[in-house]
N, C-alpha and C positions, 0 to 999 in steps of 0.2 A: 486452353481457355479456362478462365476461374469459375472455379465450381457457384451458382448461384447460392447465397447463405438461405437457410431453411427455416422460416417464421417457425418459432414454438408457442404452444396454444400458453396459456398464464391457467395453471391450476388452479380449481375451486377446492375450497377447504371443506371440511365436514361440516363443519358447523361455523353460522356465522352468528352473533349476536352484539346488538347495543347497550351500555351501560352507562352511569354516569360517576362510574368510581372504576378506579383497576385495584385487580385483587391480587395483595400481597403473598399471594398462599405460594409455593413451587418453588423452583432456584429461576431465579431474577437472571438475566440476560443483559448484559450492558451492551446496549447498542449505542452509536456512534450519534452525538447532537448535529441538527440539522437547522442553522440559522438561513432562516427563508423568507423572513422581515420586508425586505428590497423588494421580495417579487408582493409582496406580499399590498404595499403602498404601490406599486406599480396594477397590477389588479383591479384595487379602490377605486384610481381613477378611471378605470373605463366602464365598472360597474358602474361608477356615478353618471360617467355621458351616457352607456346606452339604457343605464334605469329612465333618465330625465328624454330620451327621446321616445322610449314605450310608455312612460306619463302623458308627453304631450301629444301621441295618439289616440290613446284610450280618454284625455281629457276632447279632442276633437272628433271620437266618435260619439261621445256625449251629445255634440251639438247638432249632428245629423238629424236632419227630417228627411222619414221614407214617405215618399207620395207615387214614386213610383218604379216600374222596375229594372231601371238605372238607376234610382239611386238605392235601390234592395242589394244590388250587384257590387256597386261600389262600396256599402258596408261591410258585406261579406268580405271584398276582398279587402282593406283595410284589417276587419279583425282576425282576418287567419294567416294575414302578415305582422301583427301585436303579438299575437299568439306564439306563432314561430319564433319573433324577435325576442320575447318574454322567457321561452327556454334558454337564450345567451345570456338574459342576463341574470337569470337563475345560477346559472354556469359560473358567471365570472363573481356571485354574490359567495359564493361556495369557495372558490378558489382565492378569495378575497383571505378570509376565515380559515383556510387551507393553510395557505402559506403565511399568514400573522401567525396562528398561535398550533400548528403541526407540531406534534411528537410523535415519537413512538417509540415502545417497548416490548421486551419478551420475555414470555418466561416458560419452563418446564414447570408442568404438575400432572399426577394422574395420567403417564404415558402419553401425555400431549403435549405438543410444541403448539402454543400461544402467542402469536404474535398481536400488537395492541396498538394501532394509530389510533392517535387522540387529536381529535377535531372539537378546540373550545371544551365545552363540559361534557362532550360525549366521548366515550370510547367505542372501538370497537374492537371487538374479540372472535379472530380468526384462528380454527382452531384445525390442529393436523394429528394425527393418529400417528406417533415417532412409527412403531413397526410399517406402517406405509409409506413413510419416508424412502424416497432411494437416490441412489448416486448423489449426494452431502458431499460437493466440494468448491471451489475457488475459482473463480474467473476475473480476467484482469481487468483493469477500470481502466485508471491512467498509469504512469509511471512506477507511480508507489505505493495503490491502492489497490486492494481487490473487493470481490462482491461474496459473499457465501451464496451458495443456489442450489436447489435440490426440486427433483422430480417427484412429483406427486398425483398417482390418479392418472389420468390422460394428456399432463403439463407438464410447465415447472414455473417455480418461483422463484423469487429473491428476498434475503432476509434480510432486512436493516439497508444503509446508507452505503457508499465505498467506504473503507476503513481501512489502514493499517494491516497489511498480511499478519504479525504475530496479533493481534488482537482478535483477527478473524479466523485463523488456527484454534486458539483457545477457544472461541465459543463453540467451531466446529468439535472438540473435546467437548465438550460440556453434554452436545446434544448426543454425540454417541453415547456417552457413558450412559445418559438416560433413556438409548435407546433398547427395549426386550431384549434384541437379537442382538448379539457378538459384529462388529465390523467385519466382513469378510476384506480379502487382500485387494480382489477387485475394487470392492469402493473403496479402501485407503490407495489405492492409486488413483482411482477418480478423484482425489479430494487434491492433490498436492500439482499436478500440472495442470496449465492454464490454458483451459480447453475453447475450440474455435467453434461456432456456431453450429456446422455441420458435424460434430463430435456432441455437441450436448442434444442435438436432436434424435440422432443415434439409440439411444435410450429410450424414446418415447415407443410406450405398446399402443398405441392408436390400431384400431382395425383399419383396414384396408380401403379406402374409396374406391367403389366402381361406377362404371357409368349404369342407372335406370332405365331398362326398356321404354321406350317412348306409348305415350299412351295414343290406345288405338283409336281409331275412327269409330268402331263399334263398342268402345267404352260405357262405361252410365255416364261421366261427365262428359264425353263427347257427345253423345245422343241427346244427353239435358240440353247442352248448349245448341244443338241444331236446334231442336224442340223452342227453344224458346223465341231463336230467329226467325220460327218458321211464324210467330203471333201475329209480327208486323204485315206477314205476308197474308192472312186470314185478314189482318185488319185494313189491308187496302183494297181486296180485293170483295168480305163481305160487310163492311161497315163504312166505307166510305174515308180511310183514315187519308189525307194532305199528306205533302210535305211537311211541314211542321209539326206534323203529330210522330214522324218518323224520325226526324230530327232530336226532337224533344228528348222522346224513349230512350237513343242511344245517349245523349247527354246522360239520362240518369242510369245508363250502364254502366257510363264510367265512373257515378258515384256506388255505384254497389261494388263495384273491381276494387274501389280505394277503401270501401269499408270491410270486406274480407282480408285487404293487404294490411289493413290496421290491427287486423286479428290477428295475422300472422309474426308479425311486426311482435304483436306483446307474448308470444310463444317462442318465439326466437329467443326476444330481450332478455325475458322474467322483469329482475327489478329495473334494467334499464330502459324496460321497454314504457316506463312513469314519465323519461323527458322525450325520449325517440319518439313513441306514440302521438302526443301531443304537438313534435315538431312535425312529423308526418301529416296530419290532421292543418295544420297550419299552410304547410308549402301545398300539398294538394289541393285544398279548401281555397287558396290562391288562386292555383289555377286553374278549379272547375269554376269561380265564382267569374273570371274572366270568361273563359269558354262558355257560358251560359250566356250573358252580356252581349257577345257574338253571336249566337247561334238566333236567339232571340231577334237581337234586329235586323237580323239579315233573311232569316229562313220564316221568325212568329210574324212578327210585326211589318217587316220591308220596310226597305230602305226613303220606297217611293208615298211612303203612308201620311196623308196629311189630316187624319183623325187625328182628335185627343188622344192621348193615353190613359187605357184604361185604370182606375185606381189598384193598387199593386196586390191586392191582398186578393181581389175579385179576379187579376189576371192569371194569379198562380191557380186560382182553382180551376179557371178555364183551361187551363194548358194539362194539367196533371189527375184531374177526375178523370177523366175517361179513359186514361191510363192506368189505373190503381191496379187493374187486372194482373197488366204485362209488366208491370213494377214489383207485384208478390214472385209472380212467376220470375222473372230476373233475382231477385233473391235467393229466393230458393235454388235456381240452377247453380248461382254460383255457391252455394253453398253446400250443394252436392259437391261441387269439385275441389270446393274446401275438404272434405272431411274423406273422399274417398280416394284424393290422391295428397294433398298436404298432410294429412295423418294418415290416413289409409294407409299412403305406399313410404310414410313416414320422411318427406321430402325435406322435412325441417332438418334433420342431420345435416351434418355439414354446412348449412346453411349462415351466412356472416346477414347481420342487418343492414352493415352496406348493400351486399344483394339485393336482399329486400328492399329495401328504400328506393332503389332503382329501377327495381323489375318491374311496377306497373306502367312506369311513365317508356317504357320499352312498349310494351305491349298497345297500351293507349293511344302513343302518338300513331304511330302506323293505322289503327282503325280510324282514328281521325282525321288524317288523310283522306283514308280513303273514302270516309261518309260524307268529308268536304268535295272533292272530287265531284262522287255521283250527287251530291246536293248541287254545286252549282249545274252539272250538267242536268240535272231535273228543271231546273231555272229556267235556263234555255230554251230547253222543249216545253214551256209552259208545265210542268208536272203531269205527263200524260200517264196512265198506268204502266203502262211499257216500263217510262223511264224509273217509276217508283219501286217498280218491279226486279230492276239491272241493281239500283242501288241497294237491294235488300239480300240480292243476291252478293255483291262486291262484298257487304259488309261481314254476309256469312262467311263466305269462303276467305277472309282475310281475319276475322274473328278464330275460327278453325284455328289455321296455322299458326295463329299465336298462341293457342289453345296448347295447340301439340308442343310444340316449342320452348313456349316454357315447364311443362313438367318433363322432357326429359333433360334433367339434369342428374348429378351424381351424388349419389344416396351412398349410406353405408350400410 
């Protein structure tokens, strides 16, 4: 059986910066021209449909009148679907301008290898420390091309476009000569055979991934979160809280879970986390803005309710004053379990924002199941204590194990 090929992480450089001029200083690196024109007009036109389809949303959320809280819901969700859709066409406005007017250059100065794509009137200047350069050699493209690539740090990268093997030899000279250290024989053999995926991984000094002891039951963020379950159960049993005040609560749990996952999200990304965050914020914001919508007319209002609706600004206060309590406290739980198991036990390692992006709507759908579950079967039973009491219970102990569940994952 063939060996599975081994993803390599893409090396960050020392230093990154923008400029709007490249500097002639060093020995110049002829890299290979990249006419990218084609894709370039091909781009244009879809940045131009999906610009002109997020226009004429954002022109039809214009014309929105909120009277009440259907149509508070139906805004939301419109604009956190403009939003989401507004990061693609940020995307393809970028890659319009990529591919029209893309270059890029290199050069040695100062024991650095500089590499320099130029996007329009900006450069950017990626910069490598040549002594930390390692294994500098040759990987095959197509027929009669190859790539230069070297390890760097916890990665690798690739320098320039496919090229010409003797062209790509010579640069490779170039950057040796400029390198501190003498080419050992080691690397002049890494440079000259055309190495297979599992051979350039080979090289990588990555620490080791282990799996994370699971967090315990008698954790602080275990305990925060029973603690916090246990509000609703105070509050139905010494303040009189409905169904719908139980309902409600856990809706705005799952907006505190998405607002620490958005935090996470921008610790993960750094600079990526400018479109990621924002698209998160958008698909989420989607569908809490629907799941509110739901919860509202079935569990606040009922189905069977042939009152007015109340004016919408007056009905958010009704539903979430008396809640402000269990809504600080919800915060702060989970932000205990932010900081003393996502930093704390340093979970972010290893961590892809795919992951991320994924893992609340793991965690969420399953509690909401399950509060849908015991909410209709509260229904039923007219809302007797008992019943309000099974679904506070369901929700803990299903909250728990997702609890536990998602932090044991593999840390380094």
């Amino acid at each position: 059986m063939a060996a599975k090929p081994v993803r390599v992480r893409k090396a960050r450089p020392d230093r990154i910066r923008i400029s709007f001029f490249e500097s002639s200083a060093g020995t110049h690196l002829p890299l290979p021209d990249q006419r990218l024109w084609p894709l370039g007009i091909l781009m244009g036109i879809f940045f131009a449909i999906f610009a002109a389809i997020a226009w004429s949303q954002i022109d039809s959320l214009r014309a929105h009148q909120i009277t009440t809280v259907f149509d508070l819901s139906m805004v939301v969700f419109q604009g956190a679907w403009v939003l989401a859709w507004s990061i693609g066409v940020f995307i393809l406005g970028a890659l319009t301008m990529l591919f029209f007017f893309y270059n890029e250059a290199a050069r040695l100065h100062d024991g650095r290898l500089i590499h320099m794509p130029r996007l329009g009137p900006l450069t950017v200047h990626l910069e490598y420390d040549l002594a930390k350069i390692r294994n500098l050699r040759l990987t095959a493209d197509k027929e009669n091309t190859v790539r230069i690539r070297f390890d760097y740090a916890d990665g690798s990268n690739t320098l320039g476009n496919a090229m010409p093997r003797l062209q790509a030899e010579k640069l490779v000279q170039l950057i040796r000569s400029a390198s501190p250290f003498p080419s050992t024989a080691a690397d002049r053999a890494a440079s000259s055979p055309l190495k297979g995926p599992e051979q350039e991984a080979a090289g990588r000094d990555g620490k080791p991934v282990v799996a994370s002891p699971p967090v315990a039951i008698t954790s602080l963020s275990s305990l925060s979160l029973i603690a916090v379950n246990a509000i609703p159960f105070a509050g139905v049993m010494l303040f009189g809280w409905k169904l719908s005040d139980l309902m409600m609560l856990y809706w705005l749990e799952s907006a505190v879970i998405g607002f620490w996952h958005a935090v996470k999200i921008a610790v993960i990304g750094k600079w990526a986390a400018l479109l990621v965050v924002p698209f998160f914020i958008g698909h989420f914001g989607g569908f809490m803005a629907a799941h509110f919508m739901f919860v509202y007319y079935f569990f606040v209002r009922g189905l069977q309710s042939t009152t007015p609706e109340p004016e919408v600004w007056q009905a958010l206060l009704d539903l979430f004053m008396p809640l402000q309590s269990a809504i600080f406290s919800l915060v702060i739980s989970h932000g205990v379990s932010f900081f003393a198991n996502f930093i704390g036990r340093r979970e972010y390692f290893g961590r892809s924002l795919k992951q991320q992006m994924t893992e609340p709507y793991q965690r969420i759908i399953v509690m909401h199941m399950t509060i849908l579950a015991g909410g209709f079967l509260a229904l039923l039973l007219r809302a007797p204590e008992a019943a309000l009491l099974l679904l506070i219970v369901l929700k803990t102990a299903a909250d728990l194990r997702a609890h536990i569940k998602e932090h044991r994952r593999p840390c380094v």
